[in-house]
C-alpha positions, 0 to 999 in steps of 0.5 A: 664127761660122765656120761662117757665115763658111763659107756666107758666103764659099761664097756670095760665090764663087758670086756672091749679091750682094745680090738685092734691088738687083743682080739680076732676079728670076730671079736672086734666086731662083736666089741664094736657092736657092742661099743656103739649100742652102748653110747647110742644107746646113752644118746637115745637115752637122753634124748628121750628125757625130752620127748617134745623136743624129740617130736618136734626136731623129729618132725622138722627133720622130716619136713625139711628132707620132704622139700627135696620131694615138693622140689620134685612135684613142681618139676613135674607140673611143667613137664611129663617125663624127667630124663624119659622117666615119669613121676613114679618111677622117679618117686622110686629112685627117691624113695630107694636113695631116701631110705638107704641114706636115711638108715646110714645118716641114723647110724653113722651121721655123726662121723661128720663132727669128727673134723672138729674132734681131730682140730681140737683135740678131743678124738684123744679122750676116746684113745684112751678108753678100752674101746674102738674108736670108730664105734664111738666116733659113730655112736656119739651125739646119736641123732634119733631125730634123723628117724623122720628122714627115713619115715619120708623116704618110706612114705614116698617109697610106699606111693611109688610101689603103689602107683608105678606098674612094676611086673613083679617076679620074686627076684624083683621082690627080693631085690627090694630089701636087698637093695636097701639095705646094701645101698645104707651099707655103701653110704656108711662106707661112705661116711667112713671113709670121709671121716678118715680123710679128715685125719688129712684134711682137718676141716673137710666137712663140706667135702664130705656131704658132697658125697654123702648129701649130694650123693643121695640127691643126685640119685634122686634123679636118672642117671639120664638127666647128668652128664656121662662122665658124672655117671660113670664116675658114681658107676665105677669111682664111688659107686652110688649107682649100685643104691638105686639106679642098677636096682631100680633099672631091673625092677622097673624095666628100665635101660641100665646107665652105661648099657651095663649087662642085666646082672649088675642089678643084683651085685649091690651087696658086693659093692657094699662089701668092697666099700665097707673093706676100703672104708676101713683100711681108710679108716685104721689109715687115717688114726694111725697117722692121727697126730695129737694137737699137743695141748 
């Protein structure tokens, strides 16, 4: 409690009044920045206190979302291609979706506690702080640890780039970090989006990770290996095809799922702009219809 009456009070100094009713738009972006860094930065804060265990919960971290690639290898023991795919190419599917996860889990993984929050009662102490809520909702419990999924998926993102034969041209070099980083923008709207719909639903955590846990494993693998309706579904429902299988498509020389025209491979950023817009409709849906549990 005090270390929220902390970041509450940082934030009320730095002027983050409610945005919704006080400030533009440009002013609730900056106030929810400004929110999160403050309450992330108190987690970080305290995580660091307790450097060992900070390495350590890293490390396993990395070692458990590692597995996923060991998974992988073993496939690959006993076959040469995977959807007509070999291991390089799939190592840089891993790698895109790891990475562009991995920065989304970091920054918005906490939304999947919200659930709890809503069931007993405790989103109420962060209505009544001058400041967002989606900001605090994000930045609370701030897990540093979730840095070791990211390192793996840039590690095995560095053997891909090194072993596969890649024709590079500067539009395929820009698209790299473009892809990454709108690929981490799509998941976050994602994350988003699921928290709102546990205003409705209350304990839908798992369905959640469905599309947010599930989602980056199944872009692990070409879209070749899953069924076409599956892969239409993650091309034009939840479009999870724009973090890596368009992109790495155009980089790797590869047919498109769907038999998309070439230019799809460079429009991740405006997918991740339409997700992140529905999210937040979503979202200022869903804490409107909050109800208090009444205790």
């Amino acid at each position: 409690m005090a270390e929220g009456t902390e970041v509450t009070e940082a934030a009320g100094r730095a002027g983050t009044f409610d945005p919704v009713v006080w400030e533009p738009r440009r002013g609730r972006v900056v106030a929810g920045l400004r929110t999160y860094g403050l309450v992330a930065g108190a987690w970080i804060r305290s995580t660091m206190a307790y450097r060992t265990s900070f390495v350590l919960t890293a490390f396993g971290n990395f070692a458990m979302t590692a597995l996923d690639f060991v998974a992988i290898l073993l496939m690959f023991s006993r076959v040469d291609a995977l959807g007509g795919w070999s291991l390089p190419e799939v190592a840089f599917l891993y790698g895109l979706s790891g990475v562009s996860f991995g920065l989304a889990d970091l920054a918005f993984g906490s939304m999947e506690r919200l659930g709890q929050r809503v069931r007993d009662g405790t989103l109420d102490t962060l209505l009544v702080r001058p400041a967002p809520v989606l900001a605090q909702v994000a930045g609370d419990r701030f897990g540093l640890r979730r840095l070791g999924r990211v390192v793996q998926g840039l590690m095995v993102l560095g053997y891909a780039l090194v072993v596969v034969d890649i024709d590079w041209t500067p539009a395929k070099a820009l698209l790299l970090p473009v892809a990454l980083l709108s690929g981490a923008g799509i998941f976050c709207a994602v994350f988003v989006a699921a928290g709102a719909f546990q205003f409705a639903a209350q304990d839908a955590s798992e369905v959640a990770n469905a599309f947010t846990y599930g989602g980056t494993t199944m872009l692990q693998y070409p879209p070749a290996v899953f069924a076409l309706d599956l892969v239409r579904g993650a091309t034009f429902v939840v479009p999870l095809a724009f973090v890596n299988w368009l992109p790495a498509g155009y980089v790797l020389d590869r047919p498109y799922p769907l038999d998309l025209p070439g230019w799809v491979a460079f429009t991740p950023p405006l997918a991740a702009a339409a997700c992140c817009a529905l999210a937040g409709l979503a979202w200022r849906a869903g804490l409107r219809s909050y109800r208090s549990t009444g205790s």
